[in-house]
C-alpha positions as CSV (number, residue, x, y, z in Angstrom):
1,X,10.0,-0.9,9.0
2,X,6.6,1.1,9.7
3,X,4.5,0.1,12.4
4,X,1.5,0.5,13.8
5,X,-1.4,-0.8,16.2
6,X,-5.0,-1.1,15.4
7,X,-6.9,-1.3,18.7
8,X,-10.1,-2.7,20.1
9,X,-10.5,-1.1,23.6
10,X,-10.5,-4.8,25.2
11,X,-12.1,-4.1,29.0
12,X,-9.5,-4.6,31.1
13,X,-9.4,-7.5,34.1
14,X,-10.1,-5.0,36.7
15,X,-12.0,-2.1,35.1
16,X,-15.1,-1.7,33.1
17,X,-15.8,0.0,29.2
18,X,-14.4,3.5,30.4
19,X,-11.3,2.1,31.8
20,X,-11.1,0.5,28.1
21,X,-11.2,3.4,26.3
22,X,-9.0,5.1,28.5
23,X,-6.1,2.7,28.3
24,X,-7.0,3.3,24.4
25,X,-5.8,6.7,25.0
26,X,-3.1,5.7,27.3
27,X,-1.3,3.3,24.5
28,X,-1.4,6.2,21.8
29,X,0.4,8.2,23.7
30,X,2.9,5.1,24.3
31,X,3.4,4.3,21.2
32,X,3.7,7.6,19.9
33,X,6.8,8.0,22.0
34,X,8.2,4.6,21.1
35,X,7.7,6.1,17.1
36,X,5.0,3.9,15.8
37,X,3.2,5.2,12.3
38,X,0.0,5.3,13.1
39,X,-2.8,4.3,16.1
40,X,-6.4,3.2,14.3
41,X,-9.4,1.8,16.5
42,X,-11.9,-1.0,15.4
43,X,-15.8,-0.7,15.0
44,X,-17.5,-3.7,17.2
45,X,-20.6,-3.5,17.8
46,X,-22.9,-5.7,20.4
47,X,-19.7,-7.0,22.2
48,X,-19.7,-6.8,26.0
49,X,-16.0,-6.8,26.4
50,X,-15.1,-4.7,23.1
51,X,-15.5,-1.2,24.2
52,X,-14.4,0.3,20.5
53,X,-17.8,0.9,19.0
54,X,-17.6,5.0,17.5
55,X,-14.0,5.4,15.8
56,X,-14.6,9.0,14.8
57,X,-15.4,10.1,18.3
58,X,-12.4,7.9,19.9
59,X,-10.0,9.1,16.7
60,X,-11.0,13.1,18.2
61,X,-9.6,11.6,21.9
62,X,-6.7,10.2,20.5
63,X,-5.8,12.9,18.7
64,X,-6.5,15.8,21.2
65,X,-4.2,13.7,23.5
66,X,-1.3,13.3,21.4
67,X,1.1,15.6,18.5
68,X,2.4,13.6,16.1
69,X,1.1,10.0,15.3
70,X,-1.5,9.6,12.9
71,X,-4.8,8.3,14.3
72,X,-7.6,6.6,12.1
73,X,-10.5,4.0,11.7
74,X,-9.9,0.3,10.9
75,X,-11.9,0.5,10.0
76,X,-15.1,2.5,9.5
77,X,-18.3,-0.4,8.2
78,X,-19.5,1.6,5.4
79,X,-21.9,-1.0,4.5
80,X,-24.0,0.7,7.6
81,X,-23.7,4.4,6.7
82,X,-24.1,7.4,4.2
83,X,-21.1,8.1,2.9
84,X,-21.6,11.3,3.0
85,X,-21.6,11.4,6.6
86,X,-18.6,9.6,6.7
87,X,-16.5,12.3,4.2
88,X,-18.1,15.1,6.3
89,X,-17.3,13.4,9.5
90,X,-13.7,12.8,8.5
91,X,-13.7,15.8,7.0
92,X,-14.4,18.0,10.1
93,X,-11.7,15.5,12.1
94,X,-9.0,17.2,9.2
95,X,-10.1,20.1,10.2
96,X,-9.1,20.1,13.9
97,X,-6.1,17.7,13.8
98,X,-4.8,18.4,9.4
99,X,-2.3,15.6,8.2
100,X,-2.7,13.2,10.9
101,X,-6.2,11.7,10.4
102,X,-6.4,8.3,8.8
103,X,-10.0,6.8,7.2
104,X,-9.6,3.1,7.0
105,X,-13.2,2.1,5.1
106,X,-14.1,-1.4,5.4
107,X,-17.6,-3.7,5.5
108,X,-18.8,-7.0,7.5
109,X,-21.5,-7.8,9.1
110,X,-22.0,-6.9,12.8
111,X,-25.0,-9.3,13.3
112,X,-28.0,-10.1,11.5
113,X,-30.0,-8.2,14.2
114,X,-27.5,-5.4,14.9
115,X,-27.6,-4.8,11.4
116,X,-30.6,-4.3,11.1
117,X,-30.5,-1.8,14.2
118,X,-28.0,0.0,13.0
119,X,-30.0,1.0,9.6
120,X,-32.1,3.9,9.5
121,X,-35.0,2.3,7.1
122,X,-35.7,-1.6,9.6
123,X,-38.2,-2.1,6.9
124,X,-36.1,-3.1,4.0
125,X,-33.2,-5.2,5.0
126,X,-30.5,-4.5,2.2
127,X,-30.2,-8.5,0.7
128,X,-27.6,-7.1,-2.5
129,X,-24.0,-6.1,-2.2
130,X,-23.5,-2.8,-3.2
131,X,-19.9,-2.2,-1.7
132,X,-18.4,-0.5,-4.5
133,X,-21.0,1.7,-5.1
134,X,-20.8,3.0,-2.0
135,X,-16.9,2.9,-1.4
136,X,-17.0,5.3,-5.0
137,X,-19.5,8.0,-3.9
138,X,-17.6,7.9,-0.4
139,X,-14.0,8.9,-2.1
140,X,-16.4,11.2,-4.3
141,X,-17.7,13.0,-1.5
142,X,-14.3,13.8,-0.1
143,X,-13.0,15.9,-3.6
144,X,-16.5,16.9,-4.3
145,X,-15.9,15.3,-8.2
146,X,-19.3,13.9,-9.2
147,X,-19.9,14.1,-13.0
148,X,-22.2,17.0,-13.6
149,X,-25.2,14.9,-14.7
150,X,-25.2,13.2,-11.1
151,X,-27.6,14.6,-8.6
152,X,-25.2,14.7,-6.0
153,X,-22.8,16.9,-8.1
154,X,-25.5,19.8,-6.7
155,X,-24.3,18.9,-2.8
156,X,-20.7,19.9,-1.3
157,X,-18.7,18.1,1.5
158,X,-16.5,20.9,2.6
159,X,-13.9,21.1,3.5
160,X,-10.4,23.3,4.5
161,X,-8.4,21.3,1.9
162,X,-6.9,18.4,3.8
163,X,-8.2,14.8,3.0
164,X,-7.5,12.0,5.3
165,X,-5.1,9.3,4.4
166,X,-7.4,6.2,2.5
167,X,-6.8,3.1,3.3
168,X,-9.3,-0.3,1.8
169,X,-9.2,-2.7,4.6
170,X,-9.8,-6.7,3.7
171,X,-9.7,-10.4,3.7
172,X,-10.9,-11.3,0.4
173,X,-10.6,-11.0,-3.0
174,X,-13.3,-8.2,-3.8
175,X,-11.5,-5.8,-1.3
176,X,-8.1,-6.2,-3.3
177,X,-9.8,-6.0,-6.6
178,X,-11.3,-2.8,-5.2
179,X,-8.2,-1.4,-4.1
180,X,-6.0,-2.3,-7.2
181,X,-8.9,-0.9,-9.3
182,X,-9.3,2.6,-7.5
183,X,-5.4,3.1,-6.7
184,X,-5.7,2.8,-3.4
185,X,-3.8,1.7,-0.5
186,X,-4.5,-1.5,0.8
187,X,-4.1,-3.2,4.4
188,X,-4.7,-6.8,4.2
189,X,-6.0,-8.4,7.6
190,X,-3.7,-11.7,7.6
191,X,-4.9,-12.1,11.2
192,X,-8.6,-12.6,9.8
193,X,-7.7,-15.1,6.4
194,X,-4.5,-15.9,7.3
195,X,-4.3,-18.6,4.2
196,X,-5.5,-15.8,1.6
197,X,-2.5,-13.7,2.5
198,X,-0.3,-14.5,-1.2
199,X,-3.4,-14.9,-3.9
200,X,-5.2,-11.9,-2.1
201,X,-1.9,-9.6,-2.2
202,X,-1.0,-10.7,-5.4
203,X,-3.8,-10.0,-7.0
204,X,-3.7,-6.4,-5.8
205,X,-0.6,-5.9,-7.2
206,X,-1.2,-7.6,-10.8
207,X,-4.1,-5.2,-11.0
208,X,-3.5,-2.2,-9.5
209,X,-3.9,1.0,-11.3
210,X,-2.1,4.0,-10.8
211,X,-4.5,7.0,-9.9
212,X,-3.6,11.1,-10.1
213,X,-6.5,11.1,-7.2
214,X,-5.0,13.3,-3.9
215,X,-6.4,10.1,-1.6
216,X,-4.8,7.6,-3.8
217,X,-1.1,6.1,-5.3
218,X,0.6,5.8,-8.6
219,X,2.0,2.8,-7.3
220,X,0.7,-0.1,-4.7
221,X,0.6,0.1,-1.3
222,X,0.5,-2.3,1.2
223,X,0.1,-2.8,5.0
224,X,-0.3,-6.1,6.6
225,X,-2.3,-6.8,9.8
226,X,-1.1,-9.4,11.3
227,X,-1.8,-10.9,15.2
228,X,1.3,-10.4,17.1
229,X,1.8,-11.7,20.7
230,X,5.2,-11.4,22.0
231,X,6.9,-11.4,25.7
232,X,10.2,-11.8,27.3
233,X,10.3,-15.4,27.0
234,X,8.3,-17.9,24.6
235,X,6.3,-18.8,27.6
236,X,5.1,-15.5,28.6
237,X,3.8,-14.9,25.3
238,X,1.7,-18.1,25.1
239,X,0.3,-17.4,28.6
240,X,-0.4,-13.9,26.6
241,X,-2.1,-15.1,23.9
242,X,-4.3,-17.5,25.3
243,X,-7.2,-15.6,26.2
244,X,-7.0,-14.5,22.7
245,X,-7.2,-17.7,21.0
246,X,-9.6,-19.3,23.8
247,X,-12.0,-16.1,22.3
248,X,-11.8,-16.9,18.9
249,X,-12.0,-20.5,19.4
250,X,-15.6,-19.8,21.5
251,X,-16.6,-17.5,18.9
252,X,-15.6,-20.6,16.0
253,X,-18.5,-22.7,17.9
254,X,-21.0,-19.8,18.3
255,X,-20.3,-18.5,21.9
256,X,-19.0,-15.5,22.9
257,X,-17.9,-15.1,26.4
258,X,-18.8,-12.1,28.5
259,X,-15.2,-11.0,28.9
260,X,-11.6,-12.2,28.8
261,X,-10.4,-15.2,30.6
262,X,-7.5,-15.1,33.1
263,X,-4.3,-15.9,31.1
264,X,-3.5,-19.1,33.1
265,X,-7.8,-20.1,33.2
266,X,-7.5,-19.9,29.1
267,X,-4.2,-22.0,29.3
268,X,-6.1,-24.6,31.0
269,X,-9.5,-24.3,29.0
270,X,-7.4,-24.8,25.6
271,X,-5.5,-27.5,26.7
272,X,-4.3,-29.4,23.6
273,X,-5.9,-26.5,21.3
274,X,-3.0,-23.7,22.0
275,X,-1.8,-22.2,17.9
276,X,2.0,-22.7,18.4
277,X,3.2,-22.8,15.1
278,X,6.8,-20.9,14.0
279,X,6.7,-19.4,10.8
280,X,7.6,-21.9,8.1
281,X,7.1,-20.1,4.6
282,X,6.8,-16.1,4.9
283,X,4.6,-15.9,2.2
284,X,2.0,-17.9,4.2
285,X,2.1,-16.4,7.8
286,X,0.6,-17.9,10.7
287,X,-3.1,-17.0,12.7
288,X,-0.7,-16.2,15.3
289,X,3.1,-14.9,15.9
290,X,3.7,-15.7,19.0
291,X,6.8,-15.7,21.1
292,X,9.9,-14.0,22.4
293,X,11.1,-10.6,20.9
294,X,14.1,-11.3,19.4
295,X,12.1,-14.3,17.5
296,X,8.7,-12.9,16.6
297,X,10.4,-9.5,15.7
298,X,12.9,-11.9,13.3
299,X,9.8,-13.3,11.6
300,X,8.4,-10.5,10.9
301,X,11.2,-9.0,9.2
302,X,11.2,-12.1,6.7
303,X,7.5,-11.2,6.6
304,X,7.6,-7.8,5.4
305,X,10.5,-8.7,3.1
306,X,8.6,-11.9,0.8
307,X,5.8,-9.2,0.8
308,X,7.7,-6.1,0.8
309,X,5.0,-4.7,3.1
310,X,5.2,-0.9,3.4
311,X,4.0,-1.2,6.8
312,X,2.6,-3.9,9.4
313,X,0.2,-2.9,11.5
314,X,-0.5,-5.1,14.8
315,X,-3.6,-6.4,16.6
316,X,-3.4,-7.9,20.2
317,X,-6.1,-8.3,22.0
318,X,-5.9,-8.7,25.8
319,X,-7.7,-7.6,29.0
320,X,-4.1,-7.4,30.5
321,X,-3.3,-3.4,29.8
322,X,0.5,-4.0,30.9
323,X,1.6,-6.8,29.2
324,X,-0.2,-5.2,25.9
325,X,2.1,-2.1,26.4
326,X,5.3,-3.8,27.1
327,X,4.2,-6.0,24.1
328,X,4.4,-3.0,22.2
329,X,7.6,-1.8,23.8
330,X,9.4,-4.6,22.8
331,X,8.4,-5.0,19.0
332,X,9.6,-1.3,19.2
333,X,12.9,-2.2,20.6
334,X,13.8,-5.1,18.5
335,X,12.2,-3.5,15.0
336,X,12.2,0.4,15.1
């Protein structure tokens, strides 16, 4: 089984946003050595405690600090840039580290205001979805293929020849569609829509079309994010997750807290709320996998089998820099 770790840059308990990035840095190198896929960092943007705001300059540190593991974006908000930048930028990040960059393209909204800030034109708010049209010109840009008639076919991304891996990164059905329709490879965040996971997959599957593209697949492919929390003993790995959970369920009423509660604080402030569910059907994983090694690793094995996932890619969130590592350690141990 493939795996791999897409990573926020949570400030830690005792350190600020640099300390965050560096323990970024710190758990590529880990997980390199422990022979994990692939590393990829999140976009956030007006989060106090999510230090993960510029991919493509944290994707350069990763990769200057490590040889072999690929490093990416998961994912890159296109909805918010030119994608032309974007193929030049990730072209240029080909250039100094070839065959190990990853561009994971995504959308959501950041914010109605930081949104708007992070537009060039503040005068006219874009109201229609054009997500495809964008996502096109962006895989465009890369092979420099733009029918002769098209303006843009006068314009070049160069390049030295190597494209970074593309990945389509969702929770709904117009990101599958997409994916299926473009031959692309497709990681499904479970962690986000977590009752989605079988029509959403399915549906990229019963629609995919095979594509002779150099960024794309003849057949599907398929990663699944999924939230993973695991620790020595089923009680460690609640007392992990619970900041986590006491997050998202702030954020469910419109709060968001400055930073991350102490572990034992959160246990307390979710009293009666904690997610403690064991998988039940593996075609309809949890919000959470929480638990011991030996049992989170064994449910995610029946995981990747119903789906057979070609890779599952983790996200654990936690202020708590050890624990996060030797959650990582031990999935290693008990699945590579």
């Amino acid at each position: 089984m493939k795996l791999s770790l897409v990573d926020q840059s949570i400030t830690p308990y005792d350190g600020d946003r640099k300390t965050a990035l560096k323990n970024t840095i710190e758990t590529a190198k880990v997980i390199e050595d422990l022979g994990y896929e692939r590393m990829w960092v999140a976009e956030h943007h007006n989060l106090p405690n999510f230090a993960g705001r510029t991919p493509e300059v944290l994707i350069a540190a990763i990769a200057e600090n490590t040889t072999r593991i690929n490093v990416g974006s998961g994912a890159v908000l296109l909805n918010h840039y030119s994608p032309y930048k974007v193929a030049e930028t990730f072209a240029t990040l080909c250039e100094l580290y070839p065959g190990r960059i990853d561009l994971g393209i995504g959308r959501a909204t950041t914010g109605h205001y930081s949104d708007i800030a992070l537009q060039r034109d503040r005068s006219n708010h874009q109201t229609t979805d054009n997500s495809m049209e964008q996502l096109v010109e962006a895989l465009a840009w890369l092979t420099n293929d733009f029918p002769s008639d098209h303006p843009f076919s006068q314009v070049r991304s160069y390049n030295d020849g190597t494209l970074p891996n593309v990945f389509l990164l969702g929770s709904s059905g117009w990101s599958a569609q997409a994916a299926a329709k473009l031959g692309l490879a497709y990681v499904y965040a479970a962690f986000i829509s977590a009752e989605g996971t079988y029509p959403i997959i399915n549906s990229y599957r019963q629609n995919f079309k095979p594509s002779d593209q150099p960024y794309a697949y003849k057949t599907p492919n398929l990663t699944l994010a999924l939230r993973v929390y695991t620790q020595d003993t089923d009680e460690l790995a609640m007392e992990f997750s619970a900041p986590a959970q006491y997050l998202k369920r702030q954020m469910q009423t419109g709060r968001f807290p400055e930073k991350f509660p102490p572990e034992k604080e959160a246990m307390k402030m979710l009293d009666g709320y904690l997610y403690n569910e064991r998988l039940d059907n593996p075609l309809n994983p949890p919000q959470y996998i929480i638990g011991k090694a030996e049992t989170v690793a064994q449910e995610l094995k029946m995981i990747q089998q119903a789906y057979d996932a070609d890779e599952i890619i983790f996200q654990i969130m936690s202020s708590d820099h050890a624990k996060r590592l030797r959650s990582l350690e031990l999935l290693a141990t008990h699945l590579l």
